[in-house]
C-alpha positions as CSV (number, residue, x, y, z in Angstrom):
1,X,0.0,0.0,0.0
2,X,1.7,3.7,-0.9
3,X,1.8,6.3,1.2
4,X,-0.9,8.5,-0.1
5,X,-3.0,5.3,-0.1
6,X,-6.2,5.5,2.1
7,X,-6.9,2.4,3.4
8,X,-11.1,2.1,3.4
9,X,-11.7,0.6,7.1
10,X,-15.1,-0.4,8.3
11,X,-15.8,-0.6,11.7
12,X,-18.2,-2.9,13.4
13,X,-20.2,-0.5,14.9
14,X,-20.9,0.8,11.1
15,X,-22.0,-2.3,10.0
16,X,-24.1,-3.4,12.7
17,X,-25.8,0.3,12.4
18,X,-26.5,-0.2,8.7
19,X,-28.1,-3.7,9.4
20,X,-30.5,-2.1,11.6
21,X,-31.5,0.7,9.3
22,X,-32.3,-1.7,7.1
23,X,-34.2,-3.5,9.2
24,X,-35.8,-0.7,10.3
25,X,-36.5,0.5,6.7
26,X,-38.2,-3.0,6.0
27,X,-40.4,-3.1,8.7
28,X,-41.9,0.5,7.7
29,X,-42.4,-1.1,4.6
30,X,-44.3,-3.5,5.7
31,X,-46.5,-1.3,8.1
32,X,-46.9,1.5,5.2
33,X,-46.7,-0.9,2.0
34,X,-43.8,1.4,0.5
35,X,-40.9,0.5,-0.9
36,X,-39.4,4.2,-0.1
37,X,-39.3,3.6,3.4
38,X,-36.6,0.6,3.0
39,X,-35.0,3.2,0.1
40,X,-34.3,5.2,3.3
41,X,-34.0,2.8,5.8
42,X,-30.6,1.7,3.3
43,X,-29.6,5.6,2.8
44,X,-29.4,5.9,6.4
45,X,-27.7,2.7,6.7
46,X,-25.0,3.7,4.3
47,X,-24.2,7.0,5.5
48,X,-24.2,5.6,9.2
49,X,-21.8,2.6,7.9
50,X,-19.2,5.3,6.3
51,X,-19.3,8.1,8.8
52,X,-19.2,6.0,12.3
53,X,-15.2,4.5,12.2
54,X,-13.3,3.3,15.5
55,X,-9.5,3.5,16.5
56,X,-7.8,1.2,18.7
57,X,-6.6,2.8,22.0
58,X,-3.2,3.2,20.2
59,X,-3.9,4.7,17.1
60,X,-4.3,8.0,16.2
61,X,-5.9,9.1,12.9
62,X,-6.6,12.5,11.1
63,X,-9.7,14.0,9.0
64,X,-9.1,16.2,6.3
65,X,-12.5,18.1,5.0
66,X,-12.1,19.2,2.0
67,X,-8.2,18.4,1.7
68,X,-7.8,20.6,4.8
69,X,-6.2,19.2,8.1
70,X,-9.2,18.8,11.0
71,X,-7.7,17.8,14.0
72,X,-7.0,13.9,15.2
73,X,-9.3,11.1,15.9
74,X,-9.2,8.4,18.3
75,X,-8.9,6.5,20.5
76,X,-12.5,5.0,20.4
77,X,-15.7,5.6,18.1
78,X,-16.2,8.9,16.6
79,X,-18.0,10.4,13.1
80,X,-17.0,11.8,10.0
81,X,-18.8,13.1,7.2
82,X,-18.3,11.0,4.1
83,X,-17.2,12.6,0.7
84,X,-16.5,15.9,2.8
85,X,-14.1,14.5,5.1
86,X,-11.4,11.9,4.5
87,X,-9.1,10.1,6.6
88,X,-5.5,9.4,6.6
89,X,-3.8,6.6,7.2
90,X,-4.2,5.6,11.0
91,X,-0.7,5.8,12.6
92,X,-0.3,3.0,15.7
93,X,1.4,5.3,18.5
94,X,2.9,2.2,20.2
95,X,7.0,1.1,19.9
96,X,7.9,-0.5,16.4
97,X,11.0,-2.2,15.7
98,X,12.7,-1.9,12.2
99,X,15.8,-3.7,11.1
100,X,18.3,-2.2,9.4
101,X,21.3,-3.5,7.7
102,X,24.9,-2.8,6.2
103,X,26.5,-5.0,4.0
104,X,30.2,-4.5,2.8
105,X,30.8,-1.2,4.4
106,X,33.9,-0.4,5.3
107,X,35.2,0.6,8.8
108,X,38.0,3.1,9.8
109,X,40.5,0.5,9.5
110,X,39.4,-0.5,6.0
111,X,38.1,-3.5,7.0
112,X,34.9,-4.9,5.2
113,X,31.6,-6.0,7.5
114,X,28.3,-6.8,7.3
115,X,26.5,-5.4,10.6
116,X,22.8,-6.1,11.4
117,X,20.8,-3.9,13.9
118,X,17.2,-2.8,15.5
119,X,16.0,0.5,15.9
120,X,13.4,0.6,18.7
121,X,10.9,4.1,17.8
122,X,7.7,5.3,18.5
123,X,5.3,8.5,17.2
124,X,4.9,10.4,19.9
125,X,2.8,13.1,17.8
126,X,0.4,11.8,15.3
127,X,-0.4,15.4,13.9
128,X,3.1,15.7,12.4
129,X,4.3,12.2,11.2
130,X,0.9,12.9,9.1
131,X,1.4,16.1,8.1
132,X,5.9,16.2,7.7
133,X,6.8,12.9,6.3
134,X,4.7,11.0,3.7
135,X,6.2,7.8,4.6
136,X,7.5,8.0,8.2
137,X,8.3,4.0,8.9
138,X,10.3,4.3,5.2
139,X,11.8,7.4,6.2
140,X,12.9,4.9,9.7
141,X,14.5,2.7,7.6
142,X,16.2,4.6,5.0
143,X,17.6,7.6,7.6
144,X,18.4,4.3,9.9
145,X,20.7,2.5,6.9
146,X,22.4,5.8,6.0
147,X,23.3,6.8,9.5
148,X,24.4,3.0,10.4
149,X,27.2,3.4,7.2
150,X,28.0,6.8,8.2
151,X,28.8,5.0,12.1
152,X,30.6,2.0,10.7
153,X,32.8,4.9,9.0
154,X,33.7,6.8,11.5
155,X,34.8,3.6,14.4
156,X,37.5,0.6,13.8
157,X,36.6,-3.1,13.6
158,X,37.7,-3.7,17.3
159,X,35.0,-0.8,18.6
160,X,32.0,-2.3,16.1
161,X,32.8,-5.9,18.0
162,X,33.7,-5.2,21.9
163,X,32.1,-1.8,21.9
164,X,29.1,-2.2,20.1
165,X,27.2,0.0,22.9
166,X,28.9,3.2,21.5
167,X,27.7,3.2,17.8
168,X,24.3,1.6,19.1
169,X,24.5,5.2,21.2
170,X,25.8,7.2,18.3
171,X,23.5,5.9,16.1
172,X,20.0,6.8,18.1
173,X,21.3,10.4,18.8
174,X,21.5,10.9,14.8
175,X,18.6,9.2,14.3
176,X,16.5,11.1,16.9
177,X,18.0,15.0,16.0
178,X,16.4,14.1,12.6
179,X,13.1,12.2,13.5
180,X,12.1,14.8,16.3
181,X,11.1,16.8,13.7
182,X,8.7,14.1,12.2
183,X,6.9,13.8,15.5
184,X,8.6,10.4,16.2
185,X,11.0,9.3,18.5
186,X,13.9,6.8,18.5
187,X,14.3,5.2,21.6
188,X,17.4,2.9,21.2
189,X,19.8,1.1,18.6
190,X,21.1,-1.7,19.0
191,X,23.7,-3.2,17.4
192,X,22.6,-7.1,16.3
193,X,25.6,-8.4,14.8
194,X,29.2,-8.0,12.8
195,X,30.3,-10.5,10.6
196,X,33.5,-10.0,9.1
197,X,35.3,-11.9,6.0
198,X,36.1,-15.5,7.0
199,X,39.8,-14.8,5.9
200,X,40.3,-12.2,8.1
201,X,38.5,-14.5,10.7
202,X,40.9,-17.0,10.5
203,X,43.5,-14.7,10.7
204,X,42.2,-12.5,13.6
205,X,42.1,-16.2,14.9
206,X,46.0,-16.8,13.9
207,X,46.7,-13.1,15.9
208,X,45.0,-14.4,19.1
209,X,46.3,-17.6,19.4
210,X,49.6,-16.0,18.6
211,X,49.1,-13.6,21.4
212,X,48.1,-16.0,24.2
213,X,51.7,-18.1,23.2
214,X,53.2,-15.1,23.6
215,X,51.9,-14.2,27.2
216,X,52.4,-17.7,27.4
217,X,55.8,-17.7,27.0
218,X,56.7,-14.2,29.4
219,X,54.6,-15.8,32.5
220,X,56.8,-19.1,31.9
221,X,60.1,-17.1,32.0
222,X,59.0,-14.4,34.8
223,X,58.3,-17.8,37.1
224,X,61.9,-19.4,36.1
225,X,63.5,-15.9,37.0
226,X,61.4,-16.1,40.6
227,X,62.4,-19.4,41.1
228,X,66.4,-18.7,40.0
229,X,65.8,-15.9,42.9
230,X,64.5,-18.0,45.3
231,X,67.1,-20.5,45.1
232,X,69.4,-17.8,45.3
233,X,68.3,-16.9,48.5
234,X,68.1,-20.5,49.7
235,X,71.7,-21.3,48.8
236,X,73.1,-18.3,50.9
237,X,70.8,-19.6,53.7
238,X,72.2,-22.8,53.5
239,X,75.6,-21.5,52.9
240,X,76.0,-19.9,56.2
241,X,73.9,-22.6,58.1
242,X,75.4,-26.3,57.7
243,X,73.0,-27.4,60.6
244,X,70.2,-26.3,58.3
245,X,71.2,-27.9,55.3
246,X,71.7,-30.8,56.9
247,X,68.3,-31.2,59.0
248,X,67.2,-30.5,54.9
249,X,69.2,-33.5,53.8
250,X,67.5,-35.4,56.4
251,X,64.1,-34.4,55.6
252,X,64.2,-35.3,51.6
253,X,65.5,-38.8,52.8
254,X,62.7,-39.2,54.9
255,X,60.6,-38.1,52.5
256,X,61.9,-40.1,49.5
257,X,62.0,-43.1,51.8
258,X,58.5,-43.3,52.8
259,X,57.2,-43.2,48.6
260,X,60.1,-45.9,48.0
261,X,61.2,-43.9,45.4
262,X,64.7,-43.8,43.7
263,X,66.4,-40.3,42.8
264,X,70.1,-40.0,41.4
265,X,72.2,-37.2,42.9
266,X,74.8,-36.0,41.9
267,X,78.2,-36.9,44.2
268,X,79.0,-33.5,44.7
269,X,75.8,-32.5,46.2
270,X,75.7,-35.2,48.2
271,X,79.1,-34.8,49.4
272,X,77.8,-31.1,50.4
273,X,74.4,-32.2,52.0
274,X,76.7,-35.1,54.4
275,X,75.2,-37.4,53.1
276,X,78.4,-40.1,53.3
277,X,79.4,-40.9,49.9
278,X,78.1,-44.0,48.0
279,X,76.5,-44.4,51.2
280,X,74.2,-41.7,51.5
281,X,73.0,-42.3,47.8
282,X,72.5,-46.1,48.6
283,X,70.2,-45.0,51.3
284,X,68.1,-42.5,48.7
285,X,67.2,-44.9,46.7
286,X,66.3,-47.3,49.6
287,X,69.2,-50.2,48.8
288,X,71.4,-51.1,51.0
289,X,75.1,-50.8,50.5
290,X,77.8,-53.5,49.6
């Protein structure tokens, strides 16, 4: 249906008023034996069937009489004079939701996407949506599809997908410094979803996993160079403490000894820890010596 397109809407009450009237006109037809009396009965009928219209509690409609603007109509029943006055479109006051799209536009970073979103509006004054615009829900749309390529412009591919508050934001602040005008309001944007080429996917993909290696990596060297420290620090202790290092001795033989493992130490440290020699190693690994 175009714009300028007047949609011919019958109400009940209409219909139910022209089946009286006709019944009416038939029964004084019967009680006068004249057939004008049902000619007027259906006249009535007619011009109560076209002149008593209802609007829903959210709808709003205006009468123009004689091309001029009337005033607004609705909610409930109320009368119009047919061929004098005509009726616009009736405009539904409550939110509406319109999807927009964007497909290969490019952001800051040159980067190609596809982004999907919802605009959440309302009219908030009939009169002027009626009277400004001739299409206001096309208007929606096509304001809503320019203004979504102008955001993707103006923000980089990392903002559209962690960030995708900010344009949403941006987005219903244009939208609503040109719609106000109109009589209509846009409440909020929001943005659906970003899809990106699967080859930069995959190598976005590459980047991350790339990354998390690489953090990887610095937390495995920053623990080696804490534990090089604290070794450090140990080996002084132990250093200048012989009674210490040797109550330590102890305490790994007891605890190797009770899991019946075997270790291999090196002579040298075992020499150091007083451990005895061939001994001492003989005793780690829970044999006895020869």
């Amino acid at each position: 249906m175009g714009p300028d397109h007047i949609q011919l809407r019958l109400s009940s009450v209409g219909v139910a008023l022209l089946a009286l009237a006709l019944a009416a006109g038939a029964g004084a037809m019967a009680l006068t034996d004249s057939r004008a009396a049902l000619g007027v009965g259906a006249l009535v009928g007619l011009y109560l069937l076209f002149s008593i219209r209802v609007a829903d509690q959210w709808e709003r409609v205006a009468v123009l009489r004689f091309g001029r603007f009337r005033g607004l109509r609705g909610p409930g029943m109320f009368h119009m004079i047919p061929i004098v006055d005509k009726l616009s479109r009736y405009v539904d006051q409550r939110v509406r939701v319109s999807n927009v799209s964007a497909e290969s536009t490019l952001t800051r970073d040159t980067v190609p996407v596809n982004v999907d979103a919802i605009v959440f509006w309302l009219v908030w004054n009939a009169e002027k949506s009626i009277l400004e615009v001739q299409d206001f829900a096309q208007a929606i749309t096509m304001s809503a599809q320019t203004a979504l390529r102008e955001s993707i412009g103006r923000h980089e591919l990392h903002q559209m997908v962690a960030e995708r508050e900010m344009p949403g934001r941006e987005l219903q602040k244009i939208l609503d410094e040109k719609t106000t005008a109109w009589g209509i309001t846009v409440q909020s944007v929001e943005i659906r979803d970003v899809q990106i080429p699967l080859a930069l996917q995959d190598a976005m993909s590459r980047e991350a996993q790339a990354e998390r290696e690489r953090r990887a990596r610095i937390i495995l060297g920053t623990a080696e160079t804490e534990i090089a420290e604290e070794f450090g620090q140990a080996a002084l202790t132990y250093q200048n403490n012989p009674v210490a290092m040797h109550l330590r001795a102890m305490n790994m033989y007891e605890a190797i000894k009770e899991k019946g493992a075997m270790v291999i130490v090196p002579s040298s440290a075992v020499e150091t820890m007083g451990l005895g020699g061939m001994p001492g190693t003989a005793s780690l690994g829970g044999m006895k010596p020869q």
